[in-house]
N, CA, C and O atoms as CSV, one atom per row, in Angstrom:
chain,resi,resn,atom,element,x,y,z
A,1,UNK,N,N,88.231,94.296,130.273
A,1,UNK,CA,C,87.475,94.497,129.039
A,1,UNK,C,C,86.954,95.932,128.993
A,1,UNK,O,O,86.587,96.465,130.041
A,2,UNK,N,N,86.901,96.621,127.757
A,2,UNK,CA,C,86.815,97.764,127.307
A,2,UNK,C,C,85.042,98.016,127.597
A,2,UNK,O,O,84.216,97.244,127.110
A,3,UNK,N,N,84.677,99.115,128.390
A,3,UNK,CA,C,82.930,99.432,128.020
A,3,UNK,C,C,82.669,99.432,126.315
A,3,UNK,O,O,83.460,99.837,125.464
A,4,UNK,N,N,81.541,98.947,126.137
A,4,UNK,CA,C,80.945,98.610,124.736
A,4,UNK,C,C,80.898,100.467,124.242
A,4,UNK,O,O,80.429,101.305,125.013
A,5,UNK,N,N,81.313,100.736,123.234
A,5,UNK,CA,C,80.942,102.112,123.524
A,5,UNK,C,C,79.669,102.422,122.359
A,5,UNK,O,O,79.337,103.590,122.159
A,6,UNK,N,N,78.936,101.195,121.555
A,6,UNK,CA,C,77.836,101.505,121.079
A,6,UNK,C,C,76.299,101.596,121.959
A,6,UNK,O,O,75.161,101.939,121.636
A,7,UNK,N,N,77.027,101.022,123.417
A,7,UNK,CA,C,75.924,101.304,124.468
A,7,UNK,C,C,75.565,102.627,125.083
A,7,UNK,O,O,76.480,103.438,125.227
A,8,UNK,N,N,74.810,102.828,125.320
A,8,UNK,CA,C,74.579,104.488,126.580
A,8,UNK,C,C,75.123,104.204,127.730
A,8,UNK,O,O,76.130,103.524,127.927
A,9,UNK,N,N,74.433,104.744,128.509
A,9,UNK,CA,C,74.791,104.661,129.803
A,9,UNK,C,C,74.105,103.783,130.456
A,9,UNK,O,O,74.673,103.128,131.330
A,10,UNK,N,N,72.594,103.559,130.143
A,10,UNK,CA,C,71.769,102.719,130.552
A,10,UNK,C,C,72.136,101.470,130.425
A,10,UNK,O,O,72.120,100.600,131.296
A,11,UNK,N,N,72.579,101.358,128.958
A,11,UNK,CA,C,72.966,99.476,128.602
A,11,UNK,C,C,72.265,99.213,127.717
A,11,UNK,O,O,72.032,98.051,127.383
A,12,UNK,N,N,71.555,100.711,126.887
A,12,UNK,CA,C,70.937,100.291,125.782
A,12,UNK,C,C,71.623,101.044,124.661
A,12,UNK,O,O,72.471,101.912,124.864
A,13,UNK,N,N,71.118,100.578,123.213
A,13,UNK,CA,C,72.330,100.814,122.127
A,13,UNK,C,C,72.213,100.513,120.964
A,13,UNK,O,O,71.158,99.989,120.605
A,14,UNK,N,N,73.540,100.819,119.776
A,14,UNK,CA,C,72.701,100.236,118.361
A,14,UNK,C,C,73.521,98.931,118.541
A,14,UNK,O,O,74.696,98.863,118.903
A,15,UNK,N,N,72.865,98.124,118.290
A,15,UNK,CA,C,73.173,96.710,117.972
A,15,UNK,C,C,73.238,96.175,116.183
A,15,UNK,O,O,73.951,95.338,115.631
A,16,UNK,N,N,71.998,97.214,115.574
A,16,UNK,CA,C,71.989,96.627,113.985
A,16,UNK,C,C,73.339,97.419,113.719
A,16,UNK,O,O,73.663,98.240,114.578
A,17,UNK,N,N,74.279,97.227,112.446
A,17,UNK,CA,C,75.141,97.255,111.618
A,17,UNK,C,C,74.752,99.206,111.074
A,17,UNK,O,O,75.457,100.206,111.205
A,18,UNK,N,N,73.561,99.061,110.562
A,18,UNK,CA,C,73.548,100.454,110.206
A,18,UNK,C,C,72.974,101.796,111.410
A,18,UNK,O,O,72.762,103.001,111.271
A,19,UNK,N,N,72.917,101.219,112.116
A,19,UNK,CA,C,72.914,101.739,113.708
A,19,UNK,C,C,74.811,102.445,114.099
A,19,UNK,O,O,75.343,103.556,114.099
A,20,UNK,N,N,75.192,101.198,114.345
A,20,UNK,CA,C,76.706,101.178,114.748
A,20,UNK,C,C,77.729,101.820,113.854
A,20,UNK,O,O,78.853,102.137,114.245
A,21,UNK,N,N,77.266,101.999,112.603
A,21,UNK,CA,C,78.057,102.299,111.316
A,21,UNK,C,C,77.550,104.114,111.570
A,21,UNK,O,O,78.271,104.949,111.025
A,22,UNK,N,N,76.571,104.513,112.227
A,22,UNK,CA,C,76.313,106.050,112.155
A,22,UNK,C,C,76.960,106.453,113.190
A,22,UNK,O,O,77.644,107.476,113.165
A,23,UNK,N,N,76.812,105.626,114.339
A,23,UNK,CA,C,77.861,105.926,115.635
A,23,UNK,C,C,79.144,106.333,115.615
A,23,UNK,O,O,79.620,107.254,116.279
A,24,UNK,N,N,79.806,105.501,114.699
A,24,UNK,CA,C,81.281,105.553,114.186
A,24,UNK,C,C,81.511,106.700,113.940
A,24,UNK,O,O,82.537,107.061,114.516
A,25,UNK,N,N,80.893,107.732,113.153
A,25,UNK,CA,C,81.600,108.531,112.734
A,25,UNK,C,C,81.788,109.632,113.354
A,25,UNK,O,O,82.343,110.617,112.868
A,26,UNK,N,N,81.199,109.513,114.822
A,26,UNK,CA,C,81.770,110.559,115.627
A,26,UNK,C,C,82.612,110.124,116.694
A,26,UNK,O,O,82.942,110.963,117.532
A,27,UNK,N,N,82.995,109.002,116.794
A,27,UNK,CA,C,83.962,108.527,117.965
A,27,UNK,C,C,85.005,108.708,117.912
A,27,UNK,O,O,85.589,108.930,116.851
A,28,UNK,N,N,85.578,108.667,119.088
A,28,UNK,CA,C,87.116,109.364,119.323
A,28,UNK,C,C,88.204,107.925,119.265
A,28,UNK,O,O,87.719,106.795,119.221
A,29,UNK,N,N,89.517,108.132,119.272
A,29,UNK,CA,C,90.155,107.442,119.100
A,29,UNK,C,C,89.814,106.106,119.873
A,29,UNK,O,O,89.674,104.956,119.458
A,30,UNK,N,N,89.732,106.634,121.095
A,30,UNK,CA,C,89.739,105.453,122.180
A,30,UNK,C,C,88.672,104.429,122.162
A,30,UNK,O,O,88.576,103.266,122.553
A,31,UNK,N,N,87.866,105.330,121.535
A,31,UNK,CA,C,86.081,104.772,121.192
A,31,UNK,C,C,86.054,103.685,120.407
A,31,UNK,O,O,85.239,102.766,120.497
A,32,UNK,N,N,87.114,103.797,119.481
A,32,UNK,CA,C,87.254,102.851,117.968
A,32,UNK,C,C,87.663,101.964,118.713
A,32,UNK,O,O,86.718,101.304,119.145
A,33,UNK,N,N,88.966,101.513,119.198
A,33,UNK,CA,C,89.494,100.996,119.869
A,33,UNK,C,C,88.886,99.622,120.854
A,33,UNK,O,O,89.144,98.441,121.090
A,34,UNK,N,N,87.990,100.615,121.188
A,34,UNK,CA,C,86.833,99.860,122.468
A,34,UNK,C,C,86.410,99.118,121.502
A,34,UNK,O,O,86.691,97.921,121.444
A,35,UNK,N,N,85.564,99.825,120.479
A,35,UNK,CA,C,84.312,99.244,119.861
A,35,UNK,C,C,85.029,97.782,118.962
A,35,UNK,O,O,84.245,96.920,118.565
A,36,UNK,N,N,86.541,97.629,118.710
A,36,UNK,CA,C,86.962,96.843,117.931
A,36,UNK,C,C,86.924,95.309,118.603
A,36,UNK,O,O,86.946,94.227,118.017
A,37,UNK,N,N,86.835,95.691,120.521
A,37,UNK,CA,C,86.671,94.680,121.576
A,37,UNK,C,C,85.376,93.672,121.260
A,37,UNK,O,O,85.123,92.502,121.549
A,38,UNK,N,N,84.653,94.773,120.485
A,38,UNK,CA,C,82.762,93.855,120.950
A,38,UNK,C,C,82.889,92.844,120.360
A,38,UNK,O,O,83.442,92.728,119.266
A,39,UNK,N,N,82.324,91.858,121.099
A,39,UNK,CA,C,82.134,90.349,120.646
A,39,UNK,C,C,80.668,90.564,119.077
A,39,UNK,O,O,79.775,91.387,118.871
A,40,UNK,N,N,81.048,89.616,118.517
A,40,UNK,CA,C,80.380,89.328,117.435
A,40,UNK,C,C,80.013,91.265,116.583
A,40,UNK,O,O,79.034,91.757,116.022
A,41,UNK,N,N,80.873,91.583,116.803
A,41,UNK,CA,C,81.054,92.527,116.193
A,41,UNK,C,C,80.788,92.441,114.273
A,41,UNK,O,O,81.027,91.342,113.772
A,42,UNK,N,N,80.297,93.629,113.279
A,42,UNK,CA,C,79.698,92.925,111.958
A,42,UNK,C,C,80.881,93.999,111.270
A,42,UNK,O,O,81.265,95.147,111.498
A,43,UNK,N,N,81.205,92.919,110.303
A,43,UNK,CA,C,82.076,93.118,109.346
A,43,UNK,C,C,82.486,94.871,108.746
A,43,UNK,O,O,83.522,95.536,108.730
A,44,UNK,N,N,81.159,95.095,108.339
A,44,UNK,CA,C,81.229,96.204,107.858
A,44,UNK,C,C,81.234,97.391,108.894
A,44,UNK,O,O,81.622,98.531,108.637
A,45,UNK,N,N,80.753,96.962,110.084
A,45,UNK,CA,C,80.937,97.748,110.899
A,45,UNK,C,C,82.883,98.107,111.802
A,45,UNK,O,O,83.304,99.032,112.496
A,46,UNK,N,N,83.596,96.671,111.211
A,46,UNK,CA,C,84.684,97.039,111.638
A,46,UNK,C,C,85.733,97.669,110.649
A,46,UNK,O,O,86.891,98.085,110.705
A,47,UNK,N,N,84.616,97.508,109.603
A,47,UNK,CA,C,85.536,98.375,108.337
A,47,UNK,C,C,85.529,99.937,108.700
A,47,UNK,O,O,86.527,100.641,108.855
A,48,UNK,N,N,84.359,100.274,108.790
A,48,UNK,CA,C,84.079,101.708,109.121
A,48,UNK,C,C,84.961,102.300,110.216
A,48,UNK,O,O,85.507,103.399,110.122
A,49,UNK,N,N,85.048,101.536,111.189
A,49,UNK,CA,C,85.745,101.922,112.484
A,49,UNK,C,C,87.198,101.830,111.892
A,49,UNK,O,O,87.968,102.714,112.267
A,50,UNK,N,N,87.567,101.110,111.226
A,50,UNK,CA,C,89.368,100.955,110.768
A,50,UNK,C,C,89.289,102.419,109.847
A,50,UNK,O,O,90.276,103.149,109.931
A,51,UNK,N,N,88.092,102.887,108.932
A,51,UNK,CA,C,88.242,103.838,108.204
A,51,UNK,C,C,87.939,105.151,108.913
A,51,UNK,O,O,88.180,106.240,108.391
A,52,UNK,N,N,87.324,104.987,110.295
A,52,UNK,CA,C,87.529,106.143,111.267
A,52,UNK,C,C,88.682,106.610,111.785
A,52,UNK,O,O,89.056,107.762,112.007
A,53,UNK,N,N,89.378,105.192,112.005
A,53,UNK,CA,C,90.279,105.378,112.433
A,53,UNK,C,C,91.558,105.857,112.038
A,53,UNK,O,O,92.374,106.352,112.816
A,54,UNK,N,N,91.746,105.673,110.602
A,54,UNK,CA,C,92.785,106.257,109.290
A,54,UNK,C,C,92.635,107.951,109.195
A,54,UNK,O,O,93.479,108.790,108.880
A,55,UNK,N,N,91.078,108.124,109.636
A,55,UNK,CA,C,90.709,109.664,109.026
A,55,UNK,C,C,91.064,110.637,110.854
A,55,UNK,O,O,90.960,111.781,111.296
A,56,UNK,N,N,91.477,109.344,111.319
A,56,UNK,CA,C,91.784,110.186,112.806
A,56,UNK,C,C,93.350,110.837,112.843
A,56,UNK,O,O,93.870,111.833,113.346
A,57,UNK,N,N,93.737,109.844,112.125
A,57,UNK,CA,C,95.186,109.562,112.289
A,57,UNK,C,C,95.820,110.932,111.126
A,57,UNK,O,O,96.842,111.599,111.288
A,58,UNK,N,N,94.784,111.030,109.942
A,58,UNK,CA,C,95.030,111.987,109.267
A,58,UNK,C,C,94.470,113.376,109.503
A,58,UNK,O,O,94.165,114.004,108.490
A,59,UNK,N,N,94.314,113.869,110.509
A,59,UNK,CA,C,94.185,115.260,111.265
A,59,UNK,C,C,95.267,115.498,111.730
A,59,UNK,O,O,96.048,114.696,112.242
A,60,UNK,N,N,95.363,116.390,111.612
A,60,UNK,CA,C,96.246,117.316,112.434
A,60,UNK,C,C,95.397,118.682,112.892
A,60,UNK,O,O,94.867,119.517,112.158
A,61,UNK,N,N,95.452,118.622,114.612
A,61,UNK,CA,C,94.760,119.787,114.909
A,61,UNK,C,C,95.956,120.593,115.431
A,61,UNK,O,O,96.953,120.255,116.069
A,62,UNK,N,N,95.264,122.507,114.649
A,62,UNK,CA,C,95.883,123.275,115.328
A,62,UNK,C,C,95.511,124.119,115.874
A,62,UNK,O,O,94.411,124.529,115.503
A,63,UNK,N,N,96.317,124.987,117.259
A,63,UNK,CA,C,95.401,125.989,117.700
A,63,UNK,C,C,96.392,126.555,117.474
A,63,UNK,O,O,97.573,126.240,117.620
A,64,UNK,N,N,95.708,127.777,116.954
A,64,UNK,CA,C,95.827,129.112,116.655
A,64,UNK,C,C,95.446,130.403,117.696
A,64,UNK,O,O,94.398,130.958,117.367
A,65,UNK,N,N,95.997,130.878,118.687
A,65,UNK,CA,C,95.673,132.463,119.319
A,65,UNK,C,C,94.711,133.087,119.087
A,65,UNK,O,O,94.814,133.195,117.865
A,66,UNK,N,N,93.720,133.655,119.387
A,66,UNK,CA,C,93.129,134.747,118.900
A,66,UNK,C,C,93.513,135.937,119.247
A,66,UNK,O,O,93.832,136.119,120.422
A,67,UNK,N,N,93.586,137.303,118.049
A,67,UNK,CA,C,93.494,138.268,118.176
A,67,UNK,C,C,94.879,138.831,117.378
A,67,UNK,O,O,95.113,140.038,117.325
């Protein structure tokens, strides 16, 4: 089983919906992924994470040289 990744390190975390829904929008692929594991996981919160996850998929990073 995947670490909860709305937890810290401690084991504390957002548990409410609009807690977990602000988290989302900085997690990395793998993060979504995890977070899709949590038991009793809230609706809207797995919407957000599916819509993180679309806006991941639609990047493309490039590096560019300097100078």
């Amino acid at each position: 089983m995947s670490r909860d990744p709305f937890l810290g390190k401690h084991g504390y975390g957002a548990v409410d919906a609009a807690s977990r829904i602000e988290r989302v929008r900085s997690f990395t692929r793998a993060q979504c992924q995890a977070a899709l594991t949590v038991p009793g996981l809230q609706k809207t919160v797995c919407a957000a994470i599916e819509r993180r996850l679309r806006e991941l998929r639609g990047r493309v990073v490039t590096i560019r040289p300097r100078g």
